[in-house]
Structure formats: C-alpha cells, structure tokens
LOMAR-819806 format. One line per field, with one value per residue (C-alpha): residue number from 0; residue in one letter; x, y, z. Coordinates in steps of 0.2 Angstrom, whole numbers, plus 5000, padded with zeros to 4 digits. Layout:
N
resi <- c(NUM,...)
resn <- c(A,...)
u <- c(X,...)
v <- c(Y,...)
w <- c(Z,...)
REM end
This chain:
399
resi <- c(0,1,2,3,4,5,6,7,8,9,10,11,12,13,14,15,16,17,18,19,20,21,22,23,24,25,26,27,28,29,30,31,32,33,34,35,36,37,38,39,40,41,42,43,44,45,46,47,48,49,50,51,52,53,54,55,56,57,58,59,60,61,62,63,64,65,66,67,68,69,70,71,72,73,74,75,76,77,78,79,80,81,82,83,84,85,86,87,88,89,90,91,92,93,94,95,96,97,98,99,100,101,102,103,104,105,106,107,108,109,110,111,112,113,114,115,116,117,118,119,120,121,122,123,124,125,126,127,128,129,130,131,132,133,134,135,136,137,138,139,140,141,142,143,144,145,146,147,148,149,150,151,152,153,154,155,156,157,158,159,160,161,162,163,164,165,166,167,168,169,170,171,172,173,174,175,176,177,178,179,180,181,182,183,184,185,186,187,188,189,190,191,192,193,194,195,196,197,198,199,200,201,202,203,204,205,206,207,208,209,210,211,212,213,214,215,216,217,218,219,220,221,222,223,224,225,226,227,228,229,230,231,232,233,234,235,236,237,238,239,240,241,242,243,244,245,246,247,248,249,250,251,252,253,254,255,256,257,258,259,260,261,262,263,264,265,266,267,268,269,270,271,272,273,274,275,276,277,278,279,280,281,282,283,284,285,286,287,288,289,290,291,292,293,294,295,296,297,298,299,300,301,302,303,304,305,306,307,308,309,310,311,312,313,314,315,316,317,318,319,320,321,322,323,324,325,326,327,328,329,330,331,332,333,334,335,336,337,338,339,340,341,342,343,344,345,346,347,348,349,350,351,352,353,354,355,356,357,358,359,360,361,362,363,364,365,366,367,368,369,370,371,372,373,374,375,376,377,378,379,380,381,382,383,384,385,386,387,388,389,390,391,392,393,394,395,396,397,398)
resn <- c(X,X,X,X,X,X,X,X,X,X,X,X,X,X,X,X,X,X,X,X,X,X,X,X,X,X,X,X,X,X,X,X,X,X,X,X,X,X,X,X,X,X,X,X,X,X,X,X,X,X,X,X,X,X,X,X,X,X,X,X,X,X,X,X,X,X,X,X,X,X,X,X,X,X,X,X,X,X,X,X,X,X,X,X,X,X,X,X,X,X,X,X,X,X,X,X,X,X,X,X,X,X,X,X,X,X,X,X,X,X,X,X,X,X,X,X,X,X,X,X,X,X,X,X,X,X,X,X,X,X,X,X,X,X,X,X,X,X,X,X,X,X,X,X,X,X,X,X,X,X,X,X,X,X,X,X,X,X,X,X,X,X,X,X,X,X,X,X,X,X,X,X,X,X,X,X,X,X,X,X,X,X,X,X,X,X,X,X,X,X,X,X,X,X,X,X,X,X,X,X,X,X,X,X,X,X,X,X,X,X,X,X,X,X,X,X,X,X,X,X,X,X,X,X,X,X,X,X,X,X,X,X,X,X,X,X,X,X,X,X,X,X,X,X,X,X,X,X,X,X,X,X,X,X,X,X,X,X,X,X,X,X,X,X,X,X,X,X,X,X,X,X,X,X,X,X,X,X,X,X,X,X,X,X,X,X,X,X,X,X,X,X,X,X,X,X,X,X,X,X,X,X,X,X,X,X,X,X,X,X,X,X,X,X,X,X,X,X,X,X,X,X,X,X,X,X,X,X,X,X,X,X,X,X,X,X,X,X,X,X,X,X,X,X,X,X,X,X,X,X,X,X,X,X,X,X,X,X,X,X,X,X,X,X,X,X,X,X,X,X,X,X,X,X,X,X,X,X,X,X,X,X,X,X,X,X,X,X,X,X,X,X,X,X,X,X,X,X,X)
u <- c(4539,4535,4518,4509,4504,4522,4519,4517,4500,4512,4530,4540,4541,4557,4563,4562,4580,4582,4592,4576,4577,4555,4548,4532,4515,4504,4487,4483,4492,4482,4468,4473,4475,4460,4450,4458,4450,4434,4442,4451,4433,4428,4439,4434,4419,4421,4433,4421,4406,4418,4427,4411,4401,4413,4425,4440,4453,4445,4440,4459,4465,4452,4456,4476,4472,4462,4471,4485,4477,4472,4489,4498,4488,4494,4511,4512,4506,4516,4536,4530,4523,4538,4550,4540,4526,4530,4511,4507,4490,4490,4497,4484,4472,4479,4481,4463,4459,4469,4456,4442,4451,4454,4436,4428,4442,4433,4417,4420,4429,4415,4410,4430,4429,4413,4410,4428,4421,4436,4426,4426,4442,4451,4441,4448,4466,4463,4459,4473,4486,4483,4486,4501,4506,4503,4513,4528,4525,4527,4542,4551,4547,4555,4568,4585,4597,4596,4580,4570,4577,4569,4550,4546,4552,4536,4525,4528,4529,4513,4505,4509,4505,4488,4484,4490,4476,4463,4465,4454,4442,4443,4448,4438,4435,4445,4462,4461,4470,4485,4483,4484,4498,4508,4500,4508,4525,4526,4519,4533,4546,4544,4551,4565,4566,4564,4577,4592,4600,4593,4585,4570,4574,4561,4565,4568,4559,4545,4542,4543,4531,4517,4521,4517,4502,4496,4498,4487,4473,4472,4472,4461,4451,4452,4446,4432,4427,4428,4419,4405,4403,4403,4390,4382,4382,4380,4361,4356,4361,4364,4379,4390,4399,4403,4411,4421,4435,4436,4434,4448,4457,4455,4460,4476,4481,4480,4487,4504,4504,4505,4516,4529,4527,4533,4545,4559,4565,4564,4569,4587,4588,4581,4597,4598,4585,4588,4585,4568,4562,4563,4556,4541,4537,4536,4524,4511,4512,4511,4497,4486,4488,4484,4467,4462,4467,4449,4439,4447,4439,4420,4421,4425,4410,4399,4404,4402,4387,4382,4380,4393,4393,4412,4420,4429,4446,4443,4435,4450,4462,4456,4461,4478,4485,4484,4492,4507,4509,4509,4523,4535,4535,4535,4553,4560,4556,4564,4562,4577,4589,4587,4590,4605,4606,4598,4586,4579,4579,4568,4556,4545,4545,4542,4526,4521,4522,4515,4498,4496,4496,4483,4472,4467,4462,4444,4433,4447,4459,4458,4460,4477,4484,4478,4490,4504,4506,4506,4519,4528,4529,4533,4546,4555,4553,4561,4576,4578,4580,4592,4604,4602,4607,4623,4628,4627,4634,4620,4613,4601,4580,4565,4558)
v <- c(5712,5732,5735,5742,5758,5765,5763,5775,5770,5766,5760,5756,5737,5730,5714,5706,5700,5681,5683,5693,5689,5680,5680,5673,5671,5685,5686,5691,5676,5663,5671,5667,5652,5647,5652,5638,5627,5629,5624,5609,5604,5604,5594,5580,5581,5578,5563,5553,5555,5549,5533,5528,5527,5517,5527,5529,5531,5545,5553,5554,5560,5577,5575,5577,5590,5604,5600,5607,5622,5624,5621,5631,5645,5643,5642,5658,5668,5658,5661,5682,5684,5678,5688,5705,5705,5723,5724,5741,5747,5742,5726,5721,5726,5717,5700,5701,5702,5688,5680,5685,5676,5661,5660,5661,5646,5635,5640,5633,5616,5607,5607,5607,5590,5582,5591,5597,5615,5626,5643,5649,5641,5651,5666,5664,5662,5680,5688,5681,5682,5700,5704,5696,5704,5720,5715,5712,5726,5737,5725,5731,5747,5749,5739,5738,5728,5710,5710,5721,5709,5695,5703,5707,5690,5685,5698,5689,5673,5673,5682,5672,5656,5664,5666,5648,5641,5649,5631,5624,5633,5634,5617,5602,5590,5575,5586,5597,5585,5587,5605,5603,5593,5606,5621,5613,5611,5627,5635,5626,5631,5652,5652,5646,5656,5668,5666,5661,5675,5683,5671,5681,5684,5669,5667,5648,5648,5659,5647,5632,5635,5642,5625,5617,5628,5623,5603,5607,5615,5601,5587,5597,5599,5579,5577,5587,5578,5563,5566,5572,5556,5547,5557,5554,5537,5535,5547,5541,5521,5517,5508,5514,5496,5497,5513,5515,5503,5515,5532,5523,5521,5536,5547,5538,5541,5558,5562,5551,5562,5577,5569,5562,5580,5590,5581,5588,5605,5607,5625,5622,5611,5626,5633,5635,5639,5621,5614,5626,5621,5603,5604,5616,5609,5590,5596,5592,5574,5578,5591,5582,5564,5572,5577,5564,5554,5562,5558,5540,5541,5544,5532,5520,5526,5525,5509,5502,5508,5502,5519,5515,5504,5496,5484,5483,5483,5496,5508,5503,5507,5524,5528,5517,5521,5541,5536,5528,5544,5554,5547,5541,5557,5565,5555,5558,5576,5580,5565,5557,5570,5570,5552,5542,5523,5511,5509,5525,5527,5513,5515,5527,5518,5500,5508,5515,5497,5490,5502,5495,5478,5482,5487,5468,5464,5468,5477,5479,5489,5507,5502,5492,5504,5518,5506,5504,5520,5525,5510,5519,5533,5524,5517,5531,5541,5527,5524,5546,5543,5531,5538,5555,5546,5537,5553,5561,5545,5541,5525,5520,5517,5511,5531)
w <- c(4962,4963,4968,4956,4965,4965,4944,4929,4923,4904,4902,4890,4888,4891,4897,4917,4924,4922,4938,4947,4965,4973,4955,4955,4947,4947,4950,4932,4925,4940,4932,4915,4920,4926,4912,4902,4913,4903,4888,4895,4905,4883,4878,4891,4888,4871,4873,4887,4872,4858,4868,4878,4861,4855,4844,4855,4838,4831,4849,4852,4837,4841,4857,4853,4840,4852,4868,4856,4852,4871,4876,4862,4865,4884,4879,4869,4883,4899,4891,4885,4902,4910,4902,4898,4911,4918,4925,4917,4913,4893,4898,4908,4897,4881,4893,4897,4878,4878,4892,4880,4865,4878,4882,4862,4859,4875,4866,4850,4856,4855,4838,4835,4840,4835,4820,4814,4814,4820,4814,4833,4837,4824,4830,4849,4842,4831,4846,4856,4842,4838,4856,4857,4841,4850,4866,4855,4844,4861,4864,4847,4851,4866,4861,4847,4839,4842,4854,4842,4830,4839,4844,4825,4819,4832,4825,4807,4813,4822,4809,4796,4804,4808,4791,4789,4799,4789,4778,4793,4788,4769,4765,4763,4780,4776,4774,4790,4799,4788,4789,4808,4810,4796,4806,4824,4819,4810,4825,4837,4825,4827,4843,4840,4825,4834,4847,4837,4839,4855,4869,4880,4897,4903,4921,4926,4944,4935,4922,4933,4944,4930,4923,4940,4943,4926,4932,4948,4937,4928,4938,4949,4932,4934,4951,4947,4933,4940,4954,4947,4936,4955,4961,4945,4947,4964,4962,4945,4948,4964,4959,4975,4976,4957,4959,4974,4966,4953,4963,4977,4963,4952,4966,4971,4952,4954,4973,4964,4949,4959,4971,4956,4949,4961,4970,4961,4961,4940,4940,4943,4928,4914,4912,4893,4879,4873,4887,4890,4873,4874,4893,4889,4873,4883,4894,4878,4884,4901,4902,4888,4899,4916,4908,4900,4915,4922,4905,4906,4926,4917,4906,4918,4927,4914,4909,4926,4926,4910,4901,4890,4875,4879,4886,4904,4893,4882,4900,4911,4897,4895,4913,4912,4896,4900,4916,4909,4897,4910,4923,4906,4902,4920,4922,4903,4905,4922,4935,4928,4931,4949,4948,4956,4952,4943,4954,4956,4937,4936,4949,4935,4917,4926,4936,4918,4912,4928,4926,4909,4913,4928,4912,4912,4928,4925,4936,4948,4935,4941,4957,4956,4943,4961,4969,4959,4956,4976,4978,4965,4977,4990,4983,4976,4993,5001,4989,4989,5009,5008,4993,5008,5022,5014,5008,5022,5033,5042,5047,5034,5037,5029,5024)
REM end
C-alpha cells in the first residue's frame, strides 16, 4: 500500500486491483473493528440476563436479531473497504463517521434487546448509512457505465431499505419481529442487486483476513467475558472448585475454534462473487456462535454459582449448542473444501454432535465439550500429516 505521505489530500474514488500484490488491513479498518466490540460486549450481556433468568427462547431470538444489525453493519463497510479504500483525506473522515454511527448503535443495543426499543439503533444505522451513501456517491462520481451503474443502485438500495426500518419504530411491538426478518433479507438482497452486472473489485486475501481478524475480536470478546465472570465468581463466591471445570473447559473451546479457523488458507477458495456471497454472508452463523460461546461461559458460571435460576442442562447447553454452530458451520463454509477422504470430512460435523451430547454430563459438561473439541484438533492435525506424507511418499507418523 502507498503511504499516505506521497498522497493528494483528495482523489477521486476509483476501485483497488483484485490482483493487488501485500494487501492488507489498515489501521483505520483494525480500528473500526474494534469499536464493534462494544456492541457485541451488548449483546452478551443481554443474552447472559435473558437465559440466566430463565427465558433462554425469547433471549435468542433478540440476541439473533441485534447481532444481525451488528454484523450487517459490519458487513457494509468490510466488502466497500476492500474494494475502494484509497485512504484519502475524505475517506478517513467519512469511515470515522461511520465509527461514530457504530458507537450510538452499541449504545442502544441494550434496550434493543430487552425492551424492543431500536430508536438509537436506527439512529446509528442513519449515521452509518448516509456515510456510506456518500462513499458510493463519490464512487459514481468518479466512475461510468457499468460501475457507476452498480454504486447508485447502492445509493438507492440502501436508502430505501433505511427508510424501510423506520417500521421498527412506528409499528406496534408484537410485529417488529416481522419487520426484522422482511428488513434482513431485503438488506442481503441489494448487493447482489447491485452487482449483477458489475462485481466490485473486493480483493480475496483482503477480505479473508478482515474476516479472520473479525473471528479473533470476537472470541477474544469471549475470553474476556468469560474471564471476568471467573474472577467474579472466584471473589464474590469462593467457588474456585466449581469453576475451574468450566473455565478448563471454556478456554479449550475457544483455543480449537481459532485453531479450526484458521487452519486453512480460505483466501484461494473466494474466486467468484457467488462464491463470496455465500461465504461472507455464512459468517452470521459463525460470528454470532463465537459470541455467544462467551455468554454461554457466564451463564455457566452463574449457574454454578447459584446466581442463576436454571438448571445444569439448560447452563451447559448455552456453551454447547453455540459450539456446535460454530464448528458445522466453520466446515460447511470452507473446512470442507480443503478436505480429502472420508475421514477428514468427518472429523468436524461428528465433534459438533459429540459437544452436544457432552451437554448432559452435568457439572462436567463444559469441560468434556473443551476436550472433544481439542481431540477434534488433534485429530484432523493428525489425518492432514498423513494425507501430506503419502502424497509426498514419505513414511507415515503419528503428527
């Protein structure tokens, strides 16, 4: 990437190579990033309250609903960024308007979820919308034919699905979820829209690793959480004993999600906007289950703990079920294709089953779902070294 010294403070907006050799995340967008932590540290919150109390259906249907508009709003920014970002004055300052926009949204997630009260939700996307009206409108302006073509069918695409979200606000409580569900696939239909005749220039290893960095935020989001119910635990109860099944466990969980994660080179695999779409859109089931792995982690505290009014079955499945979410869809989305045999195909849908049936072992769930999901990378680490080695003709060894 140029440095930003040898710049004129304003160019025009045109789009990046898809070919461009040592793309990579920039600071600007690490930053972005990390401010959607507060939002997703929200929505945790707000599940661990709902499931601890006892109202674990309704928790996770909010829960589902404003990690959308957390991740959507992510989304928007990620695939522009990849193909436009050309770091120039007026960019900068529009993406931190975005940040702003970002940071009134992880405000109002609260009462999103408790009370169904998106007024400072919708106000966030407003302000993060028209900026990325802006950045498009700047995209048709310096741009013609089929690409000009493509950023104003944004401009109206995203405006009018702005205005279609103001039925969150006007219309009465017991339809809003309707409204949501209508709004989100609307939403996930303008890009393609968008694109059918003129694909942006996303970059493949660009938008890999943001999707990867985003993983790590959140399960570092998950850590954090769930060490913070330990300590909480460990100060308030003295139930050290109690809890270090469940933190044993809880951090093998996370240290094989990352590992199953990045373990394949996805970037190679992204070769066509079809492909993209169905890969980026996925990452809903992967992102959404990586956080609530953490919130699953404090009610399992809390419940050990006897802070919270459920049973051991209905804790260790908070941890267990977002688990299994997570590694199904970790294989369906790319895992699968670096695959080779039966085996190796296997080894991650039979540890999704496996985690769940750890949900009933009591006490001692967490822990042996921690386990399994480690022997699952043990497993497939094992059966990768040996496929290598017969290819390659060597003897074959226990990895």
């Amino acid at each position: 990437m140029t440095s930003s010294s040898t710049r004129s403070p304003l160019r025009r907006l045109t789009a990046r190579g898809r070919d461009e050799a040592h793309r990579v995340a920039s600071p600007l967008e690490l930053l972005f990033d990390l401010c959607f932590v507060v939002a997703i540290a929200q929505a945790g919150v707000a599940l661990v309250h709902a499931v601890a109390e006892g109202h674990a259906g309704e928790g996770i249907l909010n829960y589902a609903m404003v990690f959308f508009a957390i991740w959507w709003a992510w989304m928007n920014f990620t695939w522009f960024a990849s193909a436009y970002d050309n770091d120039d004055a007026l960019y900068r300052v529009v993406t931190l308007i975005q940040i702003a926009g970002v940071l009134v949204l992880a405000a109002g997630v609260s009462r999103a979820f408790e009370d169904h009260e998106f007024l400072a939700v919708w106000l966030g996307y407003v302000i993060m919308r028209l900026a990325l009206i802006a950045q498009w409108l700047r995209v048709a302006r310096s741009s013609e034919g089929p690409e000009r073509t493509m950023a104003l069918r944004y401009v109206f695409g995203v405006l009018l699905c702005q205005v279609g979200w103001l039925g969150l606000l006007v219309l009465p409580e017991g339809g809003r979820a309707w409204v949501f569900l209508v709004m989100a696939v609307l939403e996930m239909c303008v890009p393609p829209f968008a694109e059918k005749d003129h694909p942006t220039s996303w970059h493949p290893h660009h938008i890999a690793e943001r999707y990867g960095l985003f993983t790590i935020i959140v399960l570092g989001e998950t850590i954090a959480a769930a060490t913070v119910a330990v300590k909480t635990g460990i100060d308030e109860h003295d139930a050290l004993g109690e809890l270090l099944p469940i933190a044993a466990g809880g951090l093998l969980i996370i240290f094989a999600a990352w590992w199953i994660y990045f373990v394949v080179p996805i970037h190679g695999h992204l070769r066509s906007s079809k492909q993209a779409f169905l890969w980026g859109y996925g990452h809903y089931l992967v992102f959404a289950p990586a956080a609530a792995i953490g919130a699953g982690l404090e009610v399992a505290v809390e419940q050990a703990v006897g802070k919270a009014h459920i049973s051991t079955l209905a804790a260790s499945a908070a941890v267990t079920l977002p688990t299994s979410l997570y590694l199904l869809t970790v294989w369906l989305l790319h895992s699968r294709y670096f695959k080779v045999g039966i085996a190796q195909q296997l080894v991650l849908p039979v540890t999704a089953l496996l985690v769940i049936c750890c949900t009933f072992l009591g006490d001692w769930a967490v822990l042996a779902a921690g386990i399994v999901a480690a022997l699952a990378v043990v497993t497939g680490t094992t059966l990768t070294a040996k496929t290598v080695a017969r290819e390659r003709g060597e003897p074959v060894r226990a990895a």
